[in-house]
PDB file of N, CA, C and O in Angstrom:
ATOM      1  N   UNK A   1     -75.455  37.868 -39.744  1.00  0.00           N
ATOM      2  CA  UNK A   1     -76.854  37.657 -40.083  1.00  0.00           C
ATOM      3  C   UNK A   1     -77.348  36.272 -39.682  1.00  0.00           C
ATOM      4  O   UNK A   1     -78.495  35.885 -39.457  1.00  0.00           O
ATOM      5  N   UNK A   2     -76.084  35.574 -39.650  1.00  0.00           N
ATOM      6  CA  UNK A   2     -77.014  34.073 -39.508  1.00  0.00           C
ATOM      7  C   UNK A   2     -77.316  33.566 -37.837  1.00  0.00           C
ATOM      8  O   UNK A   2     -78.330  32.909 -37.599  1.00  0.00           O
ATOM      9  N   UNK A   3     -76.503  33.874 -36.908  1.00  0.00           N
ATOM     10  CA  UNK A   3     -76.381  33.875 -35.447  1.00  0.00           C
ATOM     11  C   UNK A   3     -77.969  34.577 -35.392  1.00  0.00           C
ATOM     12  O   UNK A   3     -78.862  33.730 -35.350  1.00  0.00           O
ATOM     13  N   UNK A   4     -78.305  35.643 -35.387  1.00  0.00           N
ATOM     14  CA  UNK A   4     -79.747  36.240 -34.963  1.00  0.00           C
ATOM     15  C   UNK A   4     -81.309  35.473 -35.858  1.00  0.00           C
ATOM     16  O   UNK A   4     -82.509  35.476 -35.581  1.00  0.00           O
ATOM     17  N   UNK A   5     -80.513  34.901 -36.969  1.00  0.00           N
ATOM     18  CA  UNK A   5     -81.781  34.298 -37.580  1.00  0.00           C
ATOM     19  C   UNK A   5     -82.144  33.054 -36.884  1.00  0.00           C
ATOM     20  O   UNK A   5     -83.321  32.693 -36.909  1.00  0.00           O
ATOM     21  N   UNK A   6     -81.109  32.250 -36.164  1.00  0.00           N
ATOM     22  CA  UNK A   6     -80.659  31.041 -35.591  1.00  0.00           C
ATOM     23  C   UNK A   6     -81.415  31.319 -34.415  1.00  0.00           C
ATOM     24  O   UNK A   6     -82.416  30.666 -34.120  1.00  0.00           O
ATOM     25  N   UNK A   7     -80.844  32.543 -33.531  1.00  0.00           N
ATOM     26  CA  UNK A   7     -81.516  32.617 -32.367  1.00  0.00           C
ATOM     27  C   UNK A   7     -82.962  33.016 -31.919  1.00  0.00           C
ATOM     28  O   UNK A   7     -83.549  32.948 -30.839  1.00  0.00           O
ATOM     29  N   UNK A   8     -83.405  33.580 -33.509  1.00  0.00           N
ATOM     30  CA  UNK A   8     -84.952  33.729 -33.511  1.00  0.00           C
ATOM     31  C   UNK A   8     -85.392  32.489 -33.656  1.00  0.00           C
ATOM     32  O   UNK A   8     -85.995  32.070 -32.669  1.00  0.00           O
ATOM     33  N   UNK A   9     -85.266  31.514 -34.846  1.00  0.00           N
ATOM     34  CA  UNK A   9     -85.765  30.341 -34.961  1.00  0.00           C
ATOM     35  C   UNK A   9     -85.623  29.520 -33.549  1.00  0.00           C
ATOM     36  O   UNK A   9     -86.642  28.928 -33.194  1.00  0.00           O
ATOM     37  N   UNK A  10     -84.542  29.426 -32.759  1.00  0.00           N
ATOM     38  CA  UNK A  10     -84.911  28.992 -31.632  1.00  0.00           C
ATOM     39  C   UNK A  10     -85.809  29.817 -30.698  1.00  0.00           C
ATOM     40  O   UNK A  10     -86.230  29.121 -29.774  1.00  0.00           O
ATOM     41  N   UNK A  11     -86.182  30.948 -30.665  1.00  0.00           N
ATOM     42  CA  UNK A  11     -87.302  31.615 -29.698  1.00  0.00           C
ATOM     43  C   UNK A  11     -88.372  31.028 -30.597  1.00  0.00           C
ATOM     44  O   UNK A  11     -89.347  30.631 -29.960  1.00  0.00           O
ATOM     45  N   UNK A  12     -88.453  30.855 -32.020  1.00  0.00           N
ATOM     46  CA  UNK A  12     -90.213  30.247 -31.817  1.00  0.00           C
ATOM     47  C   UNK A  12     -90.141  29.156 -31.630  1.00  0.00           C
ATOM     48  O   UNK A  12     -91.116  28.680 -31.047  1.00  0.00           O
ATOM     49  N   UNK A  13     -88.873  28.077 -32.041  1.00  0.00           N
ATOM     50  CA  UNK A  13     -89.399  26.728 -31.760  1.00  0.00           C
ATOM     51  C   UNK A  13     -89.777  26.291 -30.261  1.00  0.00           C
ATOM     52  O   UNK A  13     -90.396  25.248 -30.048  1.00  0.00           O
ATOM     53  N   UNK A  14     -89.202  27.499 -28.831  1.00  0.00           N
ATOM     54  CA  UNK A  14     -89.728  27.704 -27.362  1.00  0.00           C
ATOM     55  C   UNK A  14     -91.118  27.545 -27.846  1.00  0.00           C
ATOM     56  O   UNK A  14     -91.884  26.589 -27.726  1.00  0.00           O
ATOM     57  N   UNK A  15     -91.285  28.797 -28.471  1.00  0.00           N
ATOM     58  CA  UNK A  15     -92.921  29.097 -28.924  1.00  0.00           C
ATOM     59  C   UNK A  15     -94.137  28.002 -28.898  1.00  0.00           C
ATOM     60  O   UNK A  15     -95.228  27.871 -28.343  1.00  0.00           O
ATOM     61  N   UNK A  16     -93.443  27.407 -29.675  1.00  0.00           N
ATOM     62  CA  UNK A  16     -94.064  26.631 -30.429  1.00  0.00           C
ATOM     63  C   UNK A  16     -94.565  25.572 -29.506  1.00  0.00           C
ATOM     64  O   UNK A  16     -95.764  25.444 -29.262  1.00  0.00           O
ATOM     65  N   UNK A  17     -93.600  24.785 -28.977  1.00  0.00           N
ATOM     66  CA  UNK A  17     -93.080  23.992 -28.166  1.00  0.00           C
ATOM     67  C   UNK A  17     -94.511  23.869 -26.528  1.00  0.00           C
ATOM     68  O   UNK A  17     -95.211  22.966 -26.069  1.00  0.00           O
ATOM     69  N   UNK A  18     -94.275  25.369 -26.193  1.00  0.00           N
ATOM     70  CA  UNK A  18     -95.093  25.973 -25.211  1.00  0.00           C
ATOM     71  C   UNK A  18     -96.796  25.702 -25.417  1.00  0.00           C
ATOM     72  O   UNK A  18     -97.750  25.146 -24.874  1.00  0.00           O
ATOM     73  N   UNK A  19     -96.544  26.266 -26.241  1.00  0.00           N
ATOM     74  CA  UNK A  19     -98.254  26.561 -27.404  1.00  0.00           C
ATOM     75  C   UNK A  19     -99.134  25.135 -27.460  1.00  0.00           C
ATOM     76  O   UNK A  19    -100.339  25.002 -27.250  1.00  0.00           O
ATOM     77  N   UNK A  20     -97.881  23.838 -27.903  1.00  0.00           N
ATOM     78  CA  UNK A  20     -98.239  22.350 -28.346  1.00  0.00           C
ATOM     79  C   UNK A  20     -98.115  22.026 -26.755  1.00  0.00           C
ATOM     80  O   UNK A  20     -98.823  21.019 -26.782  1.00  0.00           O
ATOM     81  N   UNK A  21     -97.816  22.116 -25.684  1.00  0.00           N
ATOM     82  CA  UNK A  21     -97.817  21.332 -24.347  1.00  0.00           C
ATOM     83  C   UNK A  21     -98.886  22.107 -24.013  1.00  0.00           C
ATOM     84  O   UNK A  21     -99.829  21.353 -24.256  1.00  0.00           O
ATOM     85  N   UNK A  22     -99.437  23.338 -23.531  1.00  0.00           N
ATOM     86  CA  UNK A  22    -100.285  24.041 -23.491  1.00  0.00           C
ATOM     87  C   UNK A  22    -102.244  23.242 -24.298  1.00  0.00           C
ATOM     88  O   UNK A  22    -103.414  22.998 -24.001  1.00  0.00           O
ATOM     89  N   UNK A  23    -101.365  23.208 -25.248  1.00  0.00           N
ATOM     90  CA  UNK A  23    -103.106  22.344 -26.248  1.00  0.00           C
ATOM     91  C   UNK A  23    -103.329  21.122 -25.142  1.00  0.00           C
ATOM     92  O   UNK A  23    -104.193  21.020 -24.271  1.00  0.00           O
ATOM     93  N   UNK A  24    -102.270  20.260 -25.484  1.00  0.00           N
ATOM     94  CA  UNK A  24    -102.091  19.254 -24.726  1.00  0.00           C
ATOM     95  C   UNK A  24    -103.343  18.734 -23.215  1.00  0.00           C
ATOM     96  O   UNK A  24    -104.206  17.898 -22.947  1.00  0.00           O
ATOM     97  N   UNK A  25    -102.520  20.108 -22.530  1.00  0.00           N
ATOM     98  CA  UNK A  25    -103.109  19.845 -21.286  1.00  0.00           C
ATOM     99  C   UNK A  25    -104.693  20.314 -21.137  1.00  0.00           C
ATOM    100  O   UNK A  25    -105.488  19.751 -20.384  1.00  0.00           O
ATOM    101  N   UNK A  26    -105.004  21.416 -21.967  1.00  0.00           N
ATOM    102  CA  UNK A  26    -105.959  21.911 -21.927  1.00  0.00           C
ATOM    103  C   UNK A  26    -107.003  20.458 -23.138  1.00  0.00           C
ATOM    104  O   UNK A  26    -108.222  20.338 -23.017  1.00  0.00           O
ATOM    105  N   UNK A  27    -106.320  19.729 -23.982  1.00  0.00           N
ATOM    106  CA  UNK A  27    -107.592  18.547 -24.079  1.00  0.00           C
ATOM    107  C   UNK A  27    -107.539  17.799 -23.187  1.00  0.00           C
ATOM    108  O   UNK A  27    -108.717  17.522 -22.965  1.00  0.00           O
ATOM    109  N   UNK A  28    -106.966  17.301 -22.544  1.00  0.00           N
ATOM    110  CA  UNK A  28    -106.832  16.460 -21.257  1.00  0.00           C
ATOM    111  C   UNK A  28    -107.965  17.211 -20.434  1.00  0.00           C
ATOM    112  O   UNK A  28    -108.916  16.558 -20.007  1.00  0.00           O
ATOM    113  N   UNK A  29    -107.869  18.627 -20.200  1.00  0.00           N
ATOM    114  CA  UNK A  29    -108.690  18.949 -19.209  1.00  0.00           C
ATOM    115  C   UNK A  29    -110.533  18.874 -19.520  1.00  0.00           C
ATOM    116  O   UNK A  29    -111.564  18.582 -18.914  1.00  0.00           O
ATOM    117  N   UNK A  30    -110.148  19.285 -20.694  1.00  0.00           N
ATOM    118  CA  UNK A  30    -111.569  18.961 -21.429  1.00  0.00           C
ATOM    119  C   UNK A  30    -112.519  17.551 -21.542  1.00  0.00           C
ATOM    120  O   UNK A  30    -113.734  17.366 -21.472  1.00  0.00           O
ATOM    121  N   UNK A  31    -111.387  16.679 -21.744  1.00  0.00           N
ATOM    122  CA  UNK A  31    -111.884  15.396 -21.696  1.00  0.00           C
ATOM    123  C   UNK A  31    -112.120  14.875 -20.247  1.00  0.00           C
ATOM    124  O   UNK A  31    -112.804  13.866 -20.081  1.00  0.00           O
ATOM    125  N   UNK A  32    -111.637  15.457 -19.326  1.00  0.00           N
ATOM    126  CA  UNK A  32    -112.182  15.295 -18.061  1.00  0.00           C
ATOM    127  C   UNK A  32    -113.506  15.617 -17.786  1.00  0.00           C
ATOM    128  O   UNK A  32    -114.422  14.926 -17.340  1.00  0.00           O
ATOM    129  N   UNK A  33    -113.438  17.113 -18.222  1.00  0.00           N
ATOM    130  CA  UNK A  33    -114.823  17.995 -18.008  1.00  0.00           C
ATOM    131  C   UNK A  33    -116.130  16.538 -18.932  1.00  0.00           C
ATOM    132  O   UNK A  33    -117.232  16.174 -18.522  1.00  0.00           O
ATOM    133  N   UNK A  34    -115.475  16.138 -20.025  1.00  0.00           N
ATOM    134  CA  UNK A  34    -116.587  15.338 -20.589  1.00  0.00           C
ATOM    135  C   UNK A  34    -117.266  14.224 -19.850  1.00  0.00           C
ATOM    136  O   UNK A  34    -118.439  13.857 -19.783  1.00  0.00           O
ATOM    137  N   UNK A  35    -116.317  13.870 -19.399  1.00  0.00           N
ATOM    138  CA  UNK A  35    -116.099  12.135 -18.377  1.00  0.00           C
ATOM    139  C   UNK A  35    -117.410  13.050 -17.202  1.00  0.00           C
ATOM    140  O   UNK A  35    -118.554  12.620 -17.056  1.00  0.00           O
ATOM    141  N   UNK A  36    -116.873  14.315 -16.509  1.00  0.00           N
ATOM    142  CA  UNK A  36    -117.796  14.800 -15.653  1.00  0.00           C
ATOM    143  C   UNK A  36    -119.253  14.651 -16.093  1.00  0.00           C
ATOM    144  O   UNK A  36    -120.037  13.790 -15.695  1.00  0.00           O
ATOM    145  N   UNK A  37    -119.425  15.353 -16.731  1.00  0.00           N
ATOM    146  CA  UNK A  37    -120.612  15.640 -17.629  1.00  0.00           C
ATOM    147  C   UNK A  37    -121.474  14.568 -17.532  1.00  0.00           C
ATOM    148  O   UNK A  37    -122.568  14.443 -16.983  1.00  0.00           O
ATOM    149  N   UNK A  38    -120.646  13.677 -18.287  1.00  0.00           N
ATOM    150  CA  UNK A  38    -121.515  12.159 -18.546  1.00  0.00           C
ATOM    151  C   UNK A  38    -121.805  11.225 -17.300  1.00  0.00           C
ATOM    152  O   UNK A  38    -122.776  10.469 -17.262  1.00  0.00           O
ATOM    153  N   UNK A  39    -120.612  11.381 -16.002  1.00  0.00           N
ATOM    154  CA  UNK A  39    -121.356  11.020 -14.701  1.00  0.00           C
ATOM    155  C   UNK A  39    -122.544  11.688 -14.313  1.00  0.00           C
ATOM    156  O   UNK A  39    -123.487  10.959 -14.005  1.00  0.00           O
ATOM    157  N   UNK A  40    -122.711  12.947 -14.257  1.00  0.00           N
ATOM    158  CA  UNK A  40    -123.799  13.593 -13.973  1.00  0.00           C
ATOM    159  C   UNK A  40    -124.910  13.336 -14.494  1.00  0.00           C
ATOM    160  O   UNK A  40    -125.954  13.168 -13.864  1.00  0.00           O
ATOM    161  N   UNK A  41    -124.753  13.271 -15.934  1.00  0.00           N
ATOM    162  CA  UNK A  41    -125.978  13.155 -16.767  1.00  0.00           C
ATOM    163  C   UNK A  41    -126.642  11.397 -16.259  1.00  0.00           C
ATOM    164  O   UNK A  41    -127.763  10.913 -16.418  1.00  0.00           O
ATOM    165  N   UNK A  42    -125.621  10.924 -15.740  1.00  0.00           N
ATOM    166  CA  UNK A  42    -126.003   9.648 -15.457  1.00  0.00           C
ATOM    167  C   UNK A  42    -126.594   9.418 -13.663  1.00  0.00           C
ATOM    168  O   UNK A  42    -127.735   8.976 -13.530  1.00  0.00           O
ATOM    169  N   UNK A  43    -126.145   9.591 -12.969  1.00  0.00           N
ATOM    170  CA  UNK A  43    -126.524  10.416 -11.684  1.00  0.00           C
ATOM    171  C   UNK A  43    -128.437  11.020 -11.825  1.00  0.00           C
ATOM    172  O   UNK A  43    -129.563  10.739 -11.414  1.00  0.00           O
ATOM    173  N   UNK A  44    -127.835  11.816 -12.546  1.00  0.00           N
ATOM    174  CA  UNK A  44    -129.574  12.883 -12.779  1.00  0.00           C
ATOM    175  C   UNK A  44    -130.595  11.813 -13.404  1.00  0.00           C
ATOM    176  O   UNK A  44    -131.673  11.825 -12.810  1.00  0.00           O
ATOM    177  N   UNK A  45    -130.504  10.732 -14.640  1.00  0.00           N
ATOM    178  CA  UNK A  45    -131.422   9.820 -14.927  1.00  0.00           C
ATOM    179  C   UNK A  45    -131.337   8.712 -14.275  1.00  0.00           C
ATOM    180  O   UNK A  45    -132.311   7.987 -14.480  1.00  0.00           O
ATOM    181  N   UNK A  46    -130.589   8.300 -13.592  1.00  0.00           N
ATOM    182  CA  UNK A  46    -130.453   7.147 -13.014  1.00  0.00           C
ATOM    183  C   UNK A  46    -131.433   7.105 -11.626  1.00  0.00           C
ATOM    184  O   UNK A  46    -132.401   6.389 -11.366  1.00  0.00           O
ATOM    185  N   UNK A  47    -130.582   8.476 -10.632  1.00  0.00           N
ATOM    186  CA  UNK A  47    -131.340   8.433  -9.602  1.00  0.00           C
ATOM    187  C   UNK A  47    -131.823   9.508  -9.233  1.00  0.00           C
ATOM    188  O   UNK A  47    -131.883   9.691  -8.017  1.00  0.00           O
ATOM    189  N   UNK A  48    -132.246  10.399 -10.003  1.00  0.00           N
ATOM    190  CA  UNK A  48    -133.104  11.745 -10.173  1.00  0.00           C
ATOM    191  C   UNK A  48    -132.616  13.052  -9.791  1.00  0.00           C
ATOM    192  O   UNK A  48    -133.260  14.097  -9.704  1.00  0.00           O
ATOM    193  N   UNK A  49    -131.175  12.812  -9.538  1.00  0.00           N
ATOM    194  CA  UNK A  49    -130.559  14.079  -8.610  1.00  0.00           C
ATOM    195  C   UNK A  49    -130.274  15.030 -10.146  1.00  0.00           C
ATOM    196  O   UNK A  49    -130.208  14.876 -11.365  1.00  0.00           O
ATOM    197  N   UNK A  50    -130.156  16.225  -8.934  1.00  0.00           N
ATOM    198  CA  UNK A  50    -130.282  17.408 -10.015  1.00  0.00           C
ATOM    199  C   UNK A  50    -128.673  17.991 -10.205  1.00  0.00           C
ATOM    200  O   UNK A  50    -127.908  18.188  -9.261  1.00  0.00           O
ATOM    201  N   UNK A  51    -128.392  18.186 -11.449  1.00  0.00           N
ATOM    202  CA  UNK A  51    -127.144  18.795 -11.666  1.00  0.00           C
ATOM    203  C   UNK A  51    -126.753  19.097 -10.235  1.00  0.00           C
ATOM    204  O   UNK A  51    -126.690  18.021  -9.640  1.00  0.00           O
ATOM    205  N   UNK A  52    -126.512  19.942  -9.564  1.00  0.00           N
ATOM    206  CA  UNK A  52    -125.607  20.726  -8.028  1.00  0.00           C
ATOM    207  C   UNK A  52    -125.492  19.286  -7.173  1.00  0.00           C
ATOM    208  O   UNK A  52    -124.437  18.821  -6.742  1.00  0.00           O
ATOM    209  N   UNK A  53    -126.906  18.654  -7.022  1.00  0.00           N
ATOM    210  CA  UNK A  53    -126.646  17.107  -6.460  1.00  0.00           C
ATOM    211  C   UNK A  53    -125.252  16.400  -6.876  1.00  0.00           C
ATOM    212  O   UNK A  53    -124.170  16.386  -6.290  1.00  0.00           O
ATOM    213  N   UNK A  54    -125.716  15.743  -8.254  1.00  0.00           N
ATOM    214  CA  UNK A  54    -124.838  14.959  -8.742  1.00  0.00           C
ATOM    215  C   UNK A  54    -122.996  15.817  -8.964  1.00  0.00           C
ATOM    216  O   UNK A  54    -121.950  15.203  -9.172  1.00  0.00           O
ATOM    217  N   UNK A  55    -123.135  17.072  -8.850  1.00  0.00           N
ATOM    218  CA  UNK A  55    -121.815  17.113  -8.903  1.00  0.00           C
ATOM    219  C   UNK A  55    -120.939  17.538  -7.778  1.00  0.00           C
ATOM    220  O   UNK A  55    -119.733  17.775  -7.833  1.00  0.00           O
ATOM    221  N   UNK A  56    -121.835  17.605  -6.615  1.00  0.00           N
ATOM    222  CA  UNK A  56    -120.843  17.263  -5.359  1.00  0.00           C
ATOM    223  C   UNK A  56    -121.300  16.246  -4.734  1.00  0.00           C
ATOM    224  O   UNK A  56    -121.127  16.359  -3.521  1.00  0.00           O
ATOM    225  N   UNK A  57    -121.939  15.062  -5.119  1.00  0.00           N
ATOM    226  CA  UNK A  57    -121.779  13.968  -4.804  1.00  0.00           C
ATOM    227  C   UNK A  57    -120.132  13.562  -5.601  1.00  0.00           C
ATOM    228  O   UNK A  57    -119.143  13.068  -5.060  1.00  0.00           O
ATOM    229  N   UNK A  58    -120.251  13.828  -6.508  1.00  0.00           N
ATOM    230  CA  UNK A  58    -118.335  13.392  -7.439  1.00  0.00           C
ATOM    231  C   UNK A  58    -117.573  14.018  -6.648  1.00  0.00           C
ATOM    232  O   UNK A  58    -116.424  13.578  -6.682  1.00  0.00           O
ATOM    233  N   UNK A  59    -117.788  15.175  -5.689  1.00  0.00           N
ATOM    234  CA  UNK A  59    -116.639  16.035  -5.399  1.00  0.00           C
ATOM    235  C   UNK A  59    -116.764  15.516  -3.982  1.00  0.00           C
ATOM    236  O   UNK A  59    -115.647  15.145  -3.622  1.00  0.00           O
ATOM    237  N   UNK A  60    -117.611  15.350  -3.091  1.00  0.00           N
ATOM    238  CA  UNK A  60    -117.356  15.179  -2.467  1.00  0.00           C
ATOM    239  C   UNK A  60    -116.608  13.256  -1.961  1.00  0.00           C
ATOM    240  O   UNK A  60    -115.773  12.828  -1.163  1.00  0.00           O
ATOM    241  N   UNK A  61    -117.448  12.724  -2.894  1.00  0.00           N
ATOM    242  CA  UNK A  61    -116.605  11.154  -2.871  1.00  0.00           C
ATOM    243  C   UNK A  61    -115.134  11.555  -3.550  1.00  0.00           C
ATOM    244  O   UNK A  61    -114.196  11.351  -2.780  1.00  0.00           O
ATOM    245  N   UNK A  62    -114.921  11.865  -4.309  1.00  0.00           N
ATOM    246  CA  UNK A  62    -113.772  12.361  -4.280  1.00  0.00           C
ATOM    247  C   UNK A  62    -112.731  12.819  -3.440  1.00  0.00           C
ATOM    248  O   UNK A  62    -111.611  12.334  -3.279  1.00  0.00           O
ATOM    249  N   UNK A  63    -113.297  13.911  -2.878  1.00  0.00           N
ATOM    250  CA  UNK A  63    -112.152  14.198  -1.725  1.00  0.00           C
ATOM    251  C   UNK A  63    -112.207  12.631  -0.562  1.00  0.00           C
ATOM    252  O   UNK A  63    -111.183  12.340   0.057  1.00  0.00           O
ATOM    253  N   UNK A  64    -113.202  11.961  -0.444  1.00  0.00           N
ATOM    254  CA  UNK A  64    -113.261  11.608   0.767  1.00  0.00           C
ATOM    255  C   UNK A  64    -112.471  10.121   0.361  1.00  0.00           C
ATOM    256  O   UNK A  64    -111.815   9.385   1.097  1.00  0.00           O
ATOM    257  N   UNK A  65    -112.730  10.009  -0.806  1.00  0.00           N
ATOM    258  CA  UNK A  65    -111.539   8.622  -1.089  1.00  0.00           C
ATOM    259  C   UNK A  65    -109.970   8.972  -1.652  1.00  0.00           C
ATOM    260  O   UNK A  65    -108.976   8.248  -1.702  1.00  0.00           O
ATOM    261  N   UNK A  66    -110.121  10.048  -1.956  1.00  0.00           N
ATOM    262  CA  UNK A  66    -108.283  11.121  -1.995  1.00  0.00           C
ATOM    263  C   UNK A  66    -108.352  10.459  -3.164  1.00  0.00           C
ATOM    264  O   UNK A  66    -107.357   9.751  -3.316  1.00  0.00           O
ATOM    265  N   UNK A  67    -109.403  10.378  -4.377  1.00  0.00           N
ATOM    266  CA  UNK A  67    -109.055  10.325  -5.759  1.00  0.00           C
ATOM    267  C   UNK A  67    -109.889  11.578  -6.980  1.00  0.00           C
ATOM    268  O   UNK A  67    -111.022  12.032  -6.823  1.00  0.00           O
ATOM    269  N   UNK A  68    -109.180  11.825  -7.854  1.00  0.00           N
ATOM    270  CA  UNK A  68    -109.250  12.622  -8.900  1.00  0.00           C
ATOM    271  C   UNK A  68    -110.949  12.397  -9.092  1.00  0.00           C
ATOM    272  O   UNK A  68    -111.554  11.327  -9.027  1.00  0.00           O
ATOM    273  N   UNK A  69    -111.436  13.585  -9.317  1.00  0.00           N
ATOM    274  CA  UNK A  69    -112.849  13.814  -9.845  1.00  0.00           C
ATOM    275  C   UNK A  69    -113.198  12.854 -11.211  1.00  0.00           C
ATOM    276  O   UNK A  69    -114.117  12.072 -11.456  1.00  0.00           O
ATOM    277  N   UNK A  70    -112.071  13.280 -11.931  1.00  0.00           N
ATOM    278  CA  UNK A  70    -112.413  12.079 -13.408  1.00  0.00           C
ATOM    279  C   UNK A  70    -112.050  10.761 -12.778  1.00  0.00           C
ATOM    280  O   UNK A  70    -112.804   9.912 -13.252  1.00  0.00           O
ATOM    281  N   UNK A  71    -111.265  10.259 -11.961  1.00  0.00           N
ATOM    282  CA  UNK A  71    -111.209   8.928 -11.875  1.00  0.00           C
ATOM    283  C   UNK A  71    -112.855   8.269 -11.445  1.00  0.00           C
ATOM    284  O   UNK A  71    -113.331   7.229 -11.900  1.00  0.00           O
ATOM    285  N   UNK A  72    -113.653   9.401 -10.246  1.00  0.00           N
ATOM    286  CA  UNK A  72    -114.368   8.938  -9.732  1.00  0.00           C
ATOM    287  C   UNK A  72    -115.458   8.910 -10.684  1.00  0.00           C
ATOM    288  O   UNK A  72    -116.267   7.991 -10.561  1.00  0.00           O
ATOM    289  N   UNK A  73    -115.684  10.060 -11.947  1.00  0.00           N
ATOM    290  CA  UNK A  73    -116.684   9.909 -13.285  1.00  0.00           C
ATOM    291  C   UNK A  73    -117.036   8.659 -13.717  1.00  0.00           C
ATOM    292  O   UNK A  73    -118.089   8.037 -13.856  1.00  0.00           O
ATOM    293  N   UNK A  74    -115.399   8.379 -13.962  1.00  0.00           N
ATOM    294  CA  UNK A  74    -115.742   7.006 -15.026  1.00  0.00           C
ATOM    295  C   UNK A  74    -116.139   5.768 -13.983  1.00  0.00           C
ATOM    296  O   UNK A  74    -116.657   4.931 -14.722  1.00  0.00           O
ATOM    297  N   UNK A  75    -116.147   5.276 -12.700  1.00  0.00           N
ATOM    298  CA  UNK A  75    -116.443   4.401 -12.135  1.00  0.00           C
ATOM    299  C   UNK A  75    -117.990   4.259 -11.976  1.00  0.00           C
ATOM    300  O   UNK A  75    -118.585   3.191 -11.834  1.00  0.00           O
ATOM    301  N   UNK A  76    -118.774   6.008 -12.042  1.00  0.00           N
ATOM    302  CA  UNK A  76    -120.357   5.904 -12.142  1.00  0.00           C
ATOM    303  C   UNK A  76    -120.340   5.713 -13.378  1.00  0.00           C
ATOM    304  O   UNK A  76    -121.252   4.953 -13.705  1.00  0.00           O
ATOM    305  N   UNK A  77    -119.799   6.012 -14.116  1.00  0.00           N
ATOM    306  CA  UNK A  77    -120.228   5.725 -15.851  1.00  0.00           C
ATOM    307  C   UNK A  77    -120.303   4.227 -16.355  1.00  0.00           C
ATOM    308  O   UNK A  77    -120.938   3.701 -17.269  1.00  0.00           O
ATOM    309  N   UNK A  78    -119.208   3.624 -15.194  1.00  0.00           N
ATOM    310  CA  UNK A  78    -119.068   1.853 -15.458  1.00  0.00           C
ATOM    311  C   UNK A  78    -120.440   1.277 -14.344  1.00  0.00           C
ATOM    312  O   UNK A  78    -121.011   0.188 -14.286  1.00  0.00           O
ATOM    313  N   UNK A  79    -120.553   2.082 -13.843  1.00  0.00           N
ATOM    314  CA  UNK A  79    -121.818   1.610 -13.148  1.00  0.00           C
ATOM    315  C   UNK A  79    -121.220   0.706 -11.423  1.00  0.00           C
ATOM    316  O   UNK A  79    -121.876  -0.013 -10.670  1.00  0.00           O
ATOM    317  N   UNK A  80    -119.674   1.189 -11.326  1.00  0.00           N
ATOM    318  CA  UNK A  80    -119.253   0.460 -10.307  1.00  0.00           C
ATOM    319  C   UNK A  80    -119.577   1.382  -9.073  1.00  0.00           C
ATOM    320  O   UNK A  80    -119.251   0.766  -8.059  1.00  0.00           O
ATOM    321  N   UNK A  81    -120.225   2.940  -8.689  1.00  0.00           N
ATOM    322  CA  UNK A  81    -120.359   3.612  -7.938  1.00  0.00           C
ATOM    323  C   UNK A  81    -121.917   4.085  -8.088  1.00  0.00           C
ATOM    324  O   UNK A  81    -122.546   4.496  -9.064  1.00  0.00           O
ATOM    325  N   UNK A  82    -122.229   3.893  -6.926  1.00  0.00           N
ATOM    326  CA  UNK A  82    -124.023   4.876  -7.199  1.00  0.00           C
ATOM    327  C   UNK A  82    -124.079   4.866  -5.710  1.00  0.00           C
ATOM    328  O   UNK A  82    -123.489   4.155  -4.895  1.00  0.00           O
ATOM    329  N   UNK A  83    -125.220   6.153  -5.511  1.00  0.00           N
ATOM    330  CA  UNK A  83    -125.475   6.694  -4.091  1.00  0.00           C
ATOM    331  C   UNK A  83    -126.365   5.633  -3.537  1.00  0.00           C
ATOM    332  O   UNK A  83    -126.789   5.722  -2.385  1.00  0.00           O
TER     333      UNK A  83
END
């Protein structure tokens, strides 16, 4: 009895384990999406571009300097990037 109770408790602590790295990445991803957001929103009042504007202006400076979309957010948010 005790070997199968053992080896269940280790299948959820996998579980578990999975579930908590899983949250993890998915707030990370979220907090990116926020960082996005708030470049844009800053983009659109700053220099009048419209949401689709401002968010491939991020994507495309992005690809073209080979850095992460959130890295390039927070540099318009610091005010160190504008079109």
């Amino acid at each position: 009895d005790l070997v199968p109770a053992i080896e269940l408790a280790i299948g959820r602590f996998a579980e578990l384990r999975a579930l908590s790295d899983e949250v993890a990445v998915l707030g990370n991803q979220l907090q990116i999406r926020k960082t996005l957001d708030r470049a844009k929103g800053v983009l659109i009042d700053k220099y009048g571009m419209s949401e689709a504007e401002s968010f491939s202006f991020i994507q495309s400076l992005a690809m073209s300097e080979r850095k992460k979309m959130g890295d390039i957010a927070e540099q318009i948010i610091a005010g160190k990037i504008h079109p």
